[in-house]
ChimeraX commands (.cxc) that place a marker at each C-alpha (Angstrom):
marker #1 position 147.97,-149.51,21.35 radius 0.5
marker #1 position 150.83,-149.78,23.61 radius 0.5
marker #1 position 151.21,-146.06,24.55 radius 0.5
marker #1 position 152.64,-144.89,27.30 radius 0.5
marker #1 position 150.12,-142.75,29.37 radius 0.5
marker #1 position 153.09,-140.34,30.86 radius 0.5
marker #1 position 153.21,-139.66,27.15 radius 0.5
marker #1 position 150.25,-137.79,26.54 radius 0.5
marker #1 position 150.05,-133.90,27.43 radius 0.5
marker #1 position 147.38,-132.79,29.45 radius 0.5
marker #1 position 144.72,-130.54,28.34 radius 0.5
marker #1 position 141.63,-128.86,29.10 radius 0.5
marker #1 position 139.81,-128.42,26.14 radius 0.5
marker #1 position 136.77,-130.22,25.12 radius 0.5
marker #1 position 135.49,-131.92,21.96 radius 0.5
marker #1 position 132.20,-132.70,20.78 radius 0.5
marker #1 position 132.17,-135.99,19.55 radius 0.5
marker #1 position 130.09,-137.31,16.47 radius 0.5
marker #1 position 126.79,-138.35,18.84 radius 0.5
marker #1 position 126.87,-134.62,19.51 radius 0.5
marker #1 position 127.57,-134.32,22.82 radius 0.5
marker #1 position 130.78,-132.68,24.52 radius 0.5
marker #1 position 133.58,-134.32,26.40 radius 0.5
marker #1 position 137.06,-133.31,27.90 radius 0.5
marker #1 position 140.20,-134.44,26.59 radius 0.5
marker #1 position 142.05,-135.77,28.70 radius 0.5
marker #1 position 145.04,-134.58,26.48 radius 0.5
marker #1 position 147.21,-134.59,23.46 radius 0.5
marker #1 position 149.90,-137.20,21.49 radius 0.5
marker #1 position 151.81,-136.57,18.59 radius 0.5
marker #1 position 152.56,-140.60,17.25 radius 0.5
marker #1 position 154.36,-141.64,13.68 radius 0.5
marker #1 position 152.12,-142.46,10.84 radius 0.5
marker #1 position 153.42,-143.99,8.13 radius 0.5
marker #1 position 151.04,-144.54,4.82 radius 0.5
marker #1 position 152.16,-145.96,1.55 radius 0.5
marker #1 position 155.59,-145.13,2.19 radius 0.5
marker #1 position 155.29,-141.88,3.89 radius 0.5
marker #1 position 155.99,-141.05,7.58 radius 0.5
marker #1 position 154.12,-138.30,9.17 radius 0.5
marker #1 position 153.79,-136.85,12.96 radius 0.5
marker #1 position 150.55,-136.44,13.92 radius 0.5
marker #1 position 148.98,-134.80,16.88 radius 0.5
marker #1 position 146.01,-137.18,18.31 radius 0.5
marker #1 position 143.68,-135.63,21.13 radius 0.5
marker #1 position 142.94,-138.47,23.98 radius 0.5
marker #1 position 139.67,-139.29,25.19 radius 0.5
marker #1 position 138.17,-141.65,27.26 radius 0.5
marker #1 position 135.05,-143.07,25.71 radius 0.5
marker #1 position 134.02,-146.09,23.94 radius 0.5
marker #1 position 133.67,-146.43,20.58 radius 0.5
marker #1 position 133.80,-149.52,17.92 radius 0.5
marker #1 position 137.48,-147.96,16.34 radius 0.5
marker #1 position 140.98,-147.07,18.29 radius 0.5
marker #1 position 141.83,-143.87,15.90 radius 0.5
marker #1 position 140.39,-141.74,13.55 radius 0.5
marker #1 position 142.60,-139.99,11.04 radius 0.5
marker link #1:1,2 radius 0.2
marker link #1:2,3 radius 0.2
marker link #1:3,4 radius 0.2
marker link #1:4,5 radius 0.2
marker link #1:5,6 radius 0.2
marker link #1:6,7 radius 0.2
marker link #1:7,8 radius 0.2
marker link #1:8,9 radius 0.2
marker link #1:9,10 radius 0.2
marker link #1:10,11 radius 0.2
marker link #1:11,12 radius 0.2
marker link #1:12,13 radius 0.2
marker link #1:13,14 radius 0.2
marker link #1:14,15 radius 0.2
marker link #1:15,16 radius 0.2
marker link #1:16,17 radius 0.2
marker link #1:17,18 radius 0.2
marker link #1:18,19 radius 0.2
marker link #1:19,20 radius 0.2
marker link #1:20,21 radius 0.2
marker link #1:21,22 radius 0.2
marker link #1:22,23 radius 0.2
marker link #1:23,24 radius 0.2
marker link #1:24,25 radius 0.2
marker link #1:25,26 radius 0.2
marker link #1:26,27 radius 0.2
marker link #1:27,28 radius 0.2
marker link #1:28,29 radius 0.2
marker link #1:29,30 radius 0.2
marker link #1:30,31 radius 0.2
marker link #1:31,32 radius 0.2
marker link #1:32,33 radius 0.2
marker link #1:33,34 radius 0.2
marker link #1:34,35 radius 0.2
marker link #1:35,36 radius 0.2
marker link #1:36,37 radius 0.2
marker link #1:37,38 radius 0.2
marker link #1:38,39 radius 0.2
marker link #1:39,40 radius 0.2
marker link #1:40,41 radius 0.2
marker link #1:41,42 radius 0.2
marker link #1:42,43 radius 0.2
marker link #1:43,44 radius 0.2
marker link #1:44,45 radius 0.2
marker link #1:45,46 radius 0.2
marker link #1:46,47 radius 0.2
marker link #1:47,48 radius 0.2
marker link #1:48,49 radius 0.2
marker link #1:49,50 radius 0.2
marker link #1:50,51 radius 0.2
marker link #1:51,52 radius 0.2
marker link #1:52,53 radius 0.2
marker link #1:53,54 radius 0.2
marker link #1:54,55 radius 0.2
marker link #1:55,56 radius 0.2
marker link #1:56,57 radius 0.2
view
């Protein structure tokens, strides 16, 4: 996606993911949205795992 990773704010929470099982985030981003017209700031959490999509709003 072309994101800096000096960008992203560590953190130590975790997050259970949608197979059910728990993983750290390796931190937070807030990145511009922008949907039919409108332009938000959004707060993503980071984590590094595979999966078949980059984002999930």
């Amino acid at each position: 996606m072309g994101i800096d990773l000096k960008d992203v704010k560590p953190s130590s929470r975790t997050h259970t993911g949608f197979n059910g099982y728990s993983e750290v985030i390796l931190g937070t981003i807030r990145l511009s949205v922008q949907a039919e017209g409108v332009t938000r700031t959004v707060k993503f959490l980071v984590v590094s795992t595979k999966a078949p999509y980059d984002v999930i709003l």
